[in-house]
Backbone as JSON Lines, residues from 0, in Angstrom:
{"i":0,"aa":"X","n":[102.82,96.43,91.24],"ca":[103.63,96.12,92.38],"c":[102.79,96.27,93.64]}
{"i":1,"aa":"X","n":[102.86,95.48,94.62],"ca":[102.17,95.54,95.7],"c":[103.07,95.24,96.96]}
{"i":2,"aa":"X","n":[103.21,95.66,98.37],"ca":[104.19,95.09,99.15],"c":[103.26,94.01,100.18]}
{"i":3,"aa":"X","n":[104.03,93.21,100.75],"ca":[103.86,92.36,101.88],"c":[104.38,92.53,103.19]}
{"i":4,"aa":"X","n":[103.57,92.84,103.98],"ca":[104.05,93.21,105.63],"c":[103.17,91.59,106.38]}
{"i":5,"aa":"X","n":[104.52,91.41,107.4],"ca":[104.25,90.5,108.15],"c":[104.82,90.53,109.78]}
{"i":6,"aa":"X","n":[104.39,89.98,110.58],"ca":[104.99,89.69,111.92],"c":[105.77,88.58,111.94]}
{"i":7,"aa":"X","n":[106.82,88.66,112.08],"ca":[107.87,87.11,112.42],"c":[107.69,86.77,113.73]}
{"i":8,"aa":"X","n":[108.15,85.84,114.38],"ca":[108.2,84.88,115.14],"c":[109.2,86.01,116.29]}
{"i":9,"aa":"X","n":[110.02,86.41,115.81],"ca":[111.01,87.57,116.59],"c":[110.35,88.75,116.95]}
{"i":10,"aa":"X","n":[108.89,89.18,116.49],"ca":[108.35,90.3,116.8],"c":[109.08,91.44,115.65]}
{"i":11,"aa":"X","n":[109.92,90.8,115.27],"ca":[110.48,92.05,113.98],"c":[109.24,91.97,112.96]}
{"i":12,"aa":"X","n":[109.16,93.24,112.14],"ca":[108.14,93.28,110.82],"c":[108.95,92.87,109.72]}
{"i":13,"aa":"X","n":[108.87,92.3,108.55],"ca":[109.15,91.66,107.63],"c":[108.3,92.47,106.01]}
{"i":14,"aa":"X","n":[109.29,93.01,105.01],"ca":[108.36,93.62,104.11],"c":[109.32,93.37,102.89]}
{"i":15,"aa":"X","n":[108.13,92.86,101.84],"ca":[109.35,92.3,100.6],"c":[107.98,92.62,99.22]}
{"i":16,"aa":"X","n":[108.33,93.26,98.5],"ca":[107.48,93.37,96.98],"c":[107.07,92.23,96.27]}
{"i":17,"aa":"X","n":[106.15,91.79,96.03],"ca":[105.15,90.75,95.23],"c":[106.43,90.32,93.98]}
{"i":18,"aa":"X","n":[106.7,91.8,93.24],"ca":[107.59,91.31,92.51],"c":[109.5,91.09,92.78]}
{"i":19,"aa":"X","n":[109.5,91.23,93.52],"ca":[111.29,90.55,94.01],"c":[110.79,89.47,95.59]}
{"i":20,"aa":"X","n":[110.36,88.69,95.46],"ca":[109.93,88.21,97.09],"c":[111.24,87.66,97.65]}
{"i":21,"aa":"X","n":[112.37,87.65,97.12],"ca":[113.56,87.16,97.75],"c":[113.98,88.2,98.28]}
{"i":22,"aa":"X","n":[113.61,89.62,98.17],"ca":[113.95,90.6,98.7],"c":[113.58,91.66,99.66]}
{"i":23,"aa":"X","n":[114.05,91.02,101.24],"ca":[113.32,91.19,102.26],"c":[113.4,92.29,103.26]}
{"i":24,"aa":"X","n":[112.96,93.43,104.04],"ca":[113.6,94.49,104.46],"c":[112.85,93.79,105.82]}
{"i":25,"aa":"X","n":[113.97,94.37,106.7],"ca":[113.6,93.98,108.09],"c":[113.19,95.2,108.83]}
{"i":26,"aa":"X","n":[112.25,95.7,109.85],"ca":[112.67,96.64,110.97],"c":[111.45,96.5,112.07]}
{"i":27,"aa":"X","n":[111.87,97.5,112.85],"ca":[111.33,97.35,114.66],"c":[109.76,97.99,114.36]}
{"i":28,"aa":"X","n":[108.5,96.98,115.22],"ca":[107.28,97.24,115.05],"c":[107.25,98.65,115.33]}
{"i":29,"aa":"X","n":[108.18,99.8,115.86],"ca":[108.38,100.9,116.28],"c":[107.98,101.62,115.45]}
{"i":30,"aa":"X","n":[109.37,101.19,114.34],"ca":[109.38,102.15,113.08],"c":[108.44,101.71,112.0]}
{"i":31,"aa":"X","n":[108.08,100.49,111.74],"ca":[106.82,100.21,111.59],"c":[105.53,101.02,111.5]}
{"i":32,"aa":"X","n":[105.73,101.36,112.97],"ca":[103.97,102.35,113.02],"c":[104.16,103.58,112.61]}
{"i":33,"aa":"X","n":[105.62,104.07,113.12],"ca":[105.64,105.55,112.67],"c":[106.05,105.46,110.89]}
{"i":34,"aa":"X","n":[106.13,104.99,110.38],"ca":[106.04,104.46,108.89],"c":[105.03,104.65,108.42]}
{"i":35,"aa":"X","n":[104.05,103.92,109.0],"ca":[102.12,104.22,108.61],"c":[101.87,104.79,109.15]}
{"i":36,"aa":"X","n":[101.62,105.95,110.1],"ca":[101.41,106.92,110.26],"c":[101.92,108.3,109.39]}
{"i":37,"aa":"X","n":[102.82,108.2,108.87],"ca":[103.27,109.05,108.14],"c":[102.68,109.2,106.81]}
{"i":38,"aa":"X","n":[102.44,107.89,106.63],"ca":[102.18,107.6,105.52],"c":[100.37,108.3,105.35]}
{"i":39,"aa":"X","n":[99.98,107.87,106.45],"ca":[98.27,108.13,106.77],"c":[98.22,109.98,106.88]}
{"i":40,"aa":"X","n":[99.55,110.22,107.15],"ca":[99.48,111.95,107.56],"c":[99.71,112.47,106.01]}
{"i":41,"aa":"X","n":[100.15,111.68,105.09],"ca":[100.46,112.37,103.71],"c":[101.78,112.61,103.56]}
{"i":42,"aa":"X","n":[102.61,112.27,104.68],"ca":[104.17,112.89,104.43],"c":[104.82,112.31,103.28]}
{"i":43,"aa":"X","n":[104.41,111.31,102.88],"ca":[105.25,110.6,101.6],"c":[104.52,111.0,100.27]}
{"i":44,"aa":"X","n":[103.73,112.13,99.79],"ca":[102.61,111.79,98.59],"c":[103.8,112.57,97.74]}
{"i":45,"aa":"X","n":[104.33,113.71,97.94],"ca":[105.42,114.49,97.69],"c":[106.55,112.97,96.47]}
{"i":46,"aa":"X","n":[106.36,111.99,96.94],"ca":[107.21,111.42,96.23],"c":[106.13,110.79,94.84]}
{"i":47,"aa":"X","n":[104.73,110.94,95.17],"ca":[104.13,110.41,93.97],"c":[103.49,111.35,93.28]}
{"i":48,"aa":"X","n":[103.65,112.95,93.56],"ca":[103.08,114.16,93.13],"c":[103.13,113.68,91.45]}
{"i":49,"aa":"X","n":[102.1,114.09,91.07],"ca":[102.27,114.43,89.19],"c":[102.55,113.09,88.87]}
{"i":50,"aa":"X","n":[102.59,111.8,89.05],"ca":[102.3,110.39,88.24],"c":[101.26,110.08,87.88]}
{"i":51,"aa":"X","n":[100.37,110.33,88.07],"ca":[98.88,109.88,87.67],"c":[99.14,110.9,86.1]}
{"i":52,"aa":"X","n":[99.46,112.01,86.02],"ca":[99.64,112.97,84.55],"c":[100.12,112.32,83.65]}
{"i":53,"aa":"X","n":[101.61,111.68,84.18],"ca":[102.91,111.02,83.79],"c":[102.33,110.13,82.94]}
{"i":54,"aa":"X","n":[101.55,109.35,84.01],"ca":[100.97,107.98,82.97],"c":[99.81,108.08,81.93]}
{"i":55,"aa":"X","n":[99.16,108.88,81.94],"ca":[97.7,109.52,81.3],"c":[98.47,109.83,79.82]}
């Protein structure tokens, strides 16, 4: 699975998974950054702790 981020024409961000592409989430370049930033700070790893074991 991989996601797709884009800029629309509205300045809204646009993000939909390789595998459902009819399935599109909308939100503000705002929340956007603070999204990847969070992401860059580690706040989300907590949700992928211990999968790499899982799958091994």
């Amino acid at each position: 699975m991989s996601l797709e981020a884009t800029v629309g024409d509205d300045g809204m961000i646009y993000i939909r998974e390789t595998e459902q592409p009819d399935v599109v989430a909308v939100t503000t370049p705002a929340k956007w950054e603070a999204f990847v930033k969070g992401v860059k700070a580690g706040e989300f790893d907590h949700f992928v702790a211990g999968l790499e074991a899982e799958a091994g």
